[in-house]
C-alpha positions in Angstrom: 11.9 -0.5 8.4 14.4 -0.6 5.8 15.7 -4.5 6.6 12.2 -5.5 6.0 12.4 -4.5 2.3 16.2 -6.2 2.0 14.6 -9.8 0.5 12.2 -7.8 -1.9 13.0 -7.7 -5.1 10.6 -6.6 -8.4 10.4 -8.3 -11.8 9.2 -7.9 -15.0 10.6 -4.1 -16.1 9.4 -2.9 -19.0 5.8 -2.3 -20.5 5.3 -6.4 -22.4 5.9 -8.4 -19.2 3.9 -8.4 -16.1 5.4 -7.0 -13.6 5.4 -8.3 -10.3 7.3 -7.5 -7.1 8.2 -10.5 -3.9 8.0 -9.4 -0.9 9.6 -10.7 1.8 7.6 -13.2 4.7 7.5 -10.2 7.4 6.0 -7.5 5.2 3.5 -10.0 3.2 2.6 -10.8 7.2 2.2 -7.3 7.9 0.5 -6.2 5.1 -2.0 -9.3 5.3 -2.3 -8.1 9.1 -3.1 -4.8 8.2 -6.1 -5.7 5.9 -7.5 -8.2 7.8 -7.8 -5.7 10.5 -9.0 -2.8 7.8 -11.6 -5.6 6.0 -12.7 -5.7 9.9 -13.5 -2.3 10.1 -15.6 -1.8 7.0 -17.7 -4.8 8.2 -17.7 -2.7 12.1 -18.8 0.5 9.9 -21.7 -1.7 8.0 -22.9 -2.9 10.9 -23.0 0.9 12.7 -25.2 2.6 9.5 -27.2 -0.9 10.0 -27.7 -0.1 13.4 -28.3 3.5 12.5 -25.2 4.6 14.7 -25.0 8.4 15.5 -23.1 9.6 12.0 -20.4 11.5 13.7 -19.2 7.7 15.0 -19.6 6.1 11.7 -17.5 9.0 10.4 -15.0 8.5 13.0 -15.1 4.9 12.1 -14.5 5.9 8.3 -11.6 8.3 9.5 -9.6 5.3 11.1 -10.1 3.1 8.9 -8.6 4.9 5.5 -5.5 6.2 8.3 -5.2 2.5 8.1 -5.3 1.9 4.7 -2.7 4.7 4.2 -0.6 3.1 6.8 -0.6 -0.2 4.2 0.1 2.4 1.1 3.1 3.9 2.8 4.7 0.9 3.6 4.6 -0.4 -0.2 5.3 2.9 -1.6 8.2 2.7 0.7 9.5 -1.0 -0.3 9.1 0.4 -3.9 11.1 2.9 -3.2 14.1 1.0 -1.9 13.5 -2.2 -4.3 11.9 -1.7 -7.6 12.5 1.7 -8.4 16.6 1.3 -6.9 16.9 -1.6 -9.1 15.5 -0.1 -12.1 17.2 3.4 -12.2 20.3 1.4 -11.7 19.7 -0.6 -14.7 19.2 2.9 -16.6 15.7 2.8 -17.0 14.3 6.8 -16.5 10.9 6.0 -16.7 10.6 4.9 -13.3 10.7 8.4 -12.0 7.6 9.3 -13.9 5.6 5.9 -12.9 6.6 7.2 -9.5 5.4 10.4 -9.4 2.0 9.2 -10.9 1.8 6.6 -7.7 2.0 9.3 -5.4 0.2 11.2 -7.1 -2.4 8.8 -6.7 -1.5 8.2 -3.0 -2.0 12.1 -2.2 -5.5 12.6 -3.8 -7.0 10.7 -0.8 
């Protein structure tokens, strides 16, 4: 997966600018992909508790669908990884390690 993240590069370091990051035209397909196909399956679990589906198969449902939306959180945690937060230690700034730690911090509580 690494080659994917090669054309990715962030911008904007430091806490006055916004900070954005370019991903390459293969991951920002994939990633679309990936939530057009998760945006799916919340409107499939809507329609089950409309249809007062069994809960065990809503729950199911529910289950695949945030194993999806992990899958999408992995893959930018790992194109932060080798982009923004490469770039920016190498420039010197520290404070990237901390902002990381909070991110998967963030990404574990689910």
């Amino acid at each position: 997966m690494s080659s994917e993240f090669n054309d990715q590069s962030c911008h904007g370091q430091g806490h006055t600018e916004q900070r954005t990051s370019h991903h390459s035209d293969k991951v920002k397909k994939n990633l679309i992909t990936r939530l057009n196909r998760i945006e799916g399956q919340i409107r499939g679990i809507k329609s089950l508790i409309e249809k007062d589906t069994y809960c065990d198969d809503v729950i199911t449902q529910i289950s695949a669908t945030q194993a999806a939306l992990n899958g999408v959180g992995k893959l930018l945690l790992e194109g932060h990884l080798r982009t923004c937060v490469v770039e920016r230690i190498q420039e010197g700034d520290e404070e990237i390690i901390d902002e990381l730690l909070v991110t998967v911090q963030r990404l574990m509580k689910k």
